[in-house]
N, C-alpha and C positions, 0 to 999 in steps of 0.2 A: 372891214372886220366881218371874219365869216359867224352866224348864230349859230350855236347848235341847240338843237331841240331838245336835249337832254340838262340842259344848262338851270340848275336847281333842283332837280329831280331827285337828287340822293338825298337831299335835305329834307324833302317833302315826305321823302317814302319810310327816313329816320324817324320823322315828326308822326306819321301816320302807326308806324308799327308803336311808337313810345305810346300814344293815346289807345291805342288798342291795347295793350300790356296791361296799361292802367284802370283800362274800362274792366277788362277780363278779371283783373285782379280785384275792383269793386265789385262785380259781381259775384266773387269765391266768398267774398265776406259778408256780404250781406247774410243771409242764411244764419251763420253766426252771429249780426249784430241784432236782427230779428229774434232769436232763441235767447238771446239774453235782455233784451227787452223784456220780451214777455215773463220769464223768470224772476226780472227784479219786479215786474207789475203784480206778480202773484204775490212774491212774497211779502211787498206793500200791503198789498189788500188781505191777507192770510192776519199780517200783523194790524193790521186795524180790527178785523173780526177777534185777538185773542185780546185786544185791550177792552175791545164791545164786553167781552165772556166776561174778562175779570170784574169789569167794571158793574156787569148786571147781579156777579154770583155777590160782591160785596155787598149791594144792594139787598137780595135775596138774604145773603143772611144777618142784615139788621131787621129785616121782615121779622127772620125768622124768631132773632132773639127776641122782637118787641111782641109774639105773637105768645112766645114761651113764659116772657115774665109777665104778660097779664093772664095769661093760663095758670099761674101759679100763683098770683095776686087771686083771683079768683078763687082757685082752689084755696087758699089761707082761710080767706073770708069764710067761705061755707067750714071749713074746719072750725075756726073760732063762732059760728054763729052755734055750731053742733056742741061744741065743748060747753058753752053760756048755754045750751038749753041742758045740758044734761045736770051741769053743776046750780042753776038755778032751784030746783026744788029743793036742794040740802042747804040751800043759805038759808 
């Protein structure tokens, strides 16, 4: 039986173009799979930052009302202290 050297060769060189096709074609997407990475990681991190915001401004404004109602607890006080001295000489 005579060899020939060529005996598998088209198989190999089928095998060889199909991995290359596929290498090629992981390579075009990469790019793509990269820019969307990083897009869902911003927009992750963007949304942690707007829950930080809201979470700080709610905070900020129970400051602000507790800040208001002893401002005005106060001011009562000197009005009623002001009212008692004026109306104490006519009792």
């Amino acid at each position: 039986m005579q060899m020939f050297p060529w005996f598998g060769m088209l198989k190999a060189a089928r095998v060889r173009s199909q991995s290359n096709g596929i290498g090629r074609y992981q390579l075009s997407k990469m790019p793509k799979n990269t820019f969307s990475t990083k897009s869902k990681r911003n927009w992750y991190y963007f949304g942690r930052i707007r829950t930080r915001q809201s979470e700080s401004q709610i905070e900020n404004l129970a400051n602000l009302r507790k800040y208001e109602r002893n401002g005005f607890d106060s001011l009562r006080k000197v009005a009623a202290n002001s009212v008692l001295r004026w109306r104490a000489p006519l009792l």
